[in-house]
C-alpha positions, 0 to 999 in steps of 0.5 A, spaced: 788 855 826 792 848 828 791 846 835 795 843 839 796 839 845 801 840 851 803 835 858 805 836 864 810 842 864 810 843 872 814 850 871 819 849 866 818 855 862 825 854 859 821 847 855 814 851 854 818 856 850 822 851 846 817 847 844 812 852 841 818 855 837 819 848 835 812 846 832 811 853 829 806 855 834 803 862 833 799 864 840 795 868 836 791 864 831 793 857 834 789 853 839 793 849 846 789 845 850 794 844 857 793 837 859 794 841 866 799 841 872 802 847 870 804 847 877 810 844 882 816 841 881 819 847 877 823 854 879 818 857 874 811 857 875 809 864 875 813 865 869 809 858 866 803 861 867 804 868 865 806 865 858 800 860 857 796 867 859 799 870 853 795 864 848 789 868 845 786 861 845 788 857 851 784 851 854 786 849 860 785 841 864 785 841 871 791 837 873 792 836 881 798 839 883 793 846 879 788 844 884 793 844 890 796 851 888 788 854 888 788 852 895 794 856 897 793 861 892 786 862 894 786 860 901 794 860 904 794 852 905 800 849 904 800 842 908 805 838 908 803 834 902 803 838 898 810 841 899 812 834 900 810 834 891 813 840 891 809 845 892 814 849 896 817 850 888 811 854 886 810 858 892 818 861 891 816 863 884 812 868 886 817 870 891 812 873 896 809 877 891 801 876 891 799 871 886 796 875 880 788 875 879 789 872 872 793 866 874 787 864 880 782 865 875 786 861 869 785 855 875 777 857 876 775 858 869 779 851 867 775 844 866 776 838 869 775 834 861 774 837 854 770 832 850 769 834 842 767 829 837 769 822 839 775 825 843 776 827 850 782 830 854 783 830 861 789 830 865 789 823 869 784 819 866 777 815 866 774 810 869 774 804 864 766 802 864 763 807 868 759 812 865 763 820 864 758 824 869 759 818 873 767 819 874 769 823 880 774 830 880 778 825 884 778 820 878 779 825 873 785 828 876 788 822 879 787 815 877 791 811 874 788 806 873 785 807 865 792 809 863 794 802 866 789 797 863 791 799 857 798 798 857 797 791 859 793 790 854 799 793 850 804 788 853 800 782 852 798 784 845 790 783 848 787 791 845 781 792 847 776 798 847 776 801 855 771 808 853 767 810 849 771 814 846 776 813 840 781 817 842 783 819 850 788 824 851 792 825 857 798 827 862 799 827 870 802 819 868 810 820 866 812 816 859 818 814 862 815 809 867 814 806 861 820 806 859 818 811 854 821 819 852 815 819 847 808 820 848 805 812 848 799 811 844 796 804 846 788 803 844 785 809 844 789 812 850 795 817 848 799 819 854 803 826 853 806 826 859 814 825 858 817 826 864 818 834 864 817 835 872 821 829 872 827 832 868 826 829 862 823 832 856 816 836 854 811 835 849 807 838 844 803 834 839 799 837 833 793 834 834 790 833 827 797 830 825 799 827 830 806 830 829 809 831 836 816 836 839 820 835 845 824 840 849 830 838 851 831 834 857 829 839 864 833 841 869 831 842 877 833 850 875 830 849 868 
């Protein structure tokens, strides 16, 4: 068994199965860890979520666009800040279909972080300084703010420690903000979010490695 870990895939179905191909991924005896945010941003959604579902061992991070697609699914909320980051993507995937107990009960069942060994994964970040059980769901599924401590500290060349933890994985901040289509290790952060909500390119990483494969670029369809 390999584990591997995948960013943001925001319904492009298309960039999901090309790189499971290419890593070799078996979903059989392999383990994923999805940094979150399915959800938004792509035509297909539904069809990202029914082949993360055929993953036997699947773990899967709460990202925020996850958490808004709960509300609707659960609740039929659809404000206008949602739509507005795309969520009106994710409603037409399903095509006026109800949406699948399997799919409401991935989003249930997912974790806020995974924390193994020295390591933990998380869709946005933590709070540098600040205690795990201290960071809230909005810290963890939200700020930015490690992410962009630590790449100061990347620009001036002044690495410093932000977390106890020696390595901090994590999607919800697109690479090319950075100005980077590859995944940014900076410290102990490792971003894997590559930009594919954002028409640019998936990742997947094999975590022990550290050996990564991309999708190519996406597409607003694909």
């Amino acid at each position: 068994m390999k584990t591997f870990v995948i960013g943001d895939i925001h319904g492009k179905v298309h960039a999901l199965e090309e790189c499971l191909v290419k890593s070799g991924f078996d979903k059989e005896i392999d383990r994923l860890i999805c940094l979150g945010d399915v959800c938004d941003r792509g035509a297909y959604v539904k069809e990202s979520i029914d082949m993360l579902l055929e993953i036997k061992k699947l773990e899967y991070i709460l990202g925020n666009h996850d958490i808004w697609f709960l509300e609707w699914a659960r609740d039929g909320k659809n404000d206008y800040y949602w739509i507005r980051f795309e969520g009106a993507d994710t409603i037409e995937s399903y095509k006026g279909k109800k949406v699948p107990e399997s799919h409401i009960e991935l989003f249930d069942n997912a974790k806020l972080y995974l924390h193994e060994d020295k390591k933990i994964f998380v869709h946005a970040g933590l709070k540098p300084g600040v205690p795990l059980e201290q960071n809230t769901t909005e810290d963890l599924v939200m700020s930015r703010k490690l992410v962009k401590e630590s790449m100061a500290g990347f620009s001036n060349s002044r690495f410093k420690k932000l977390t106890p933890f020696d390595e901090v994985i994590v999607g919800h901040t697109p690479t090319q903000n950075y100005g980077s289509d590859k995944p940014l290790f900076t410290g102990e952060v490792r971003m894997l979010d590559t930009g594919a909500g954002w028409n640019h390119k998936l990742t997947i990483m094999n975590l022990e490695t550290k050996e990564f494969w991309q999708s190519d670029k996406t597409t607003d369809r694909r």
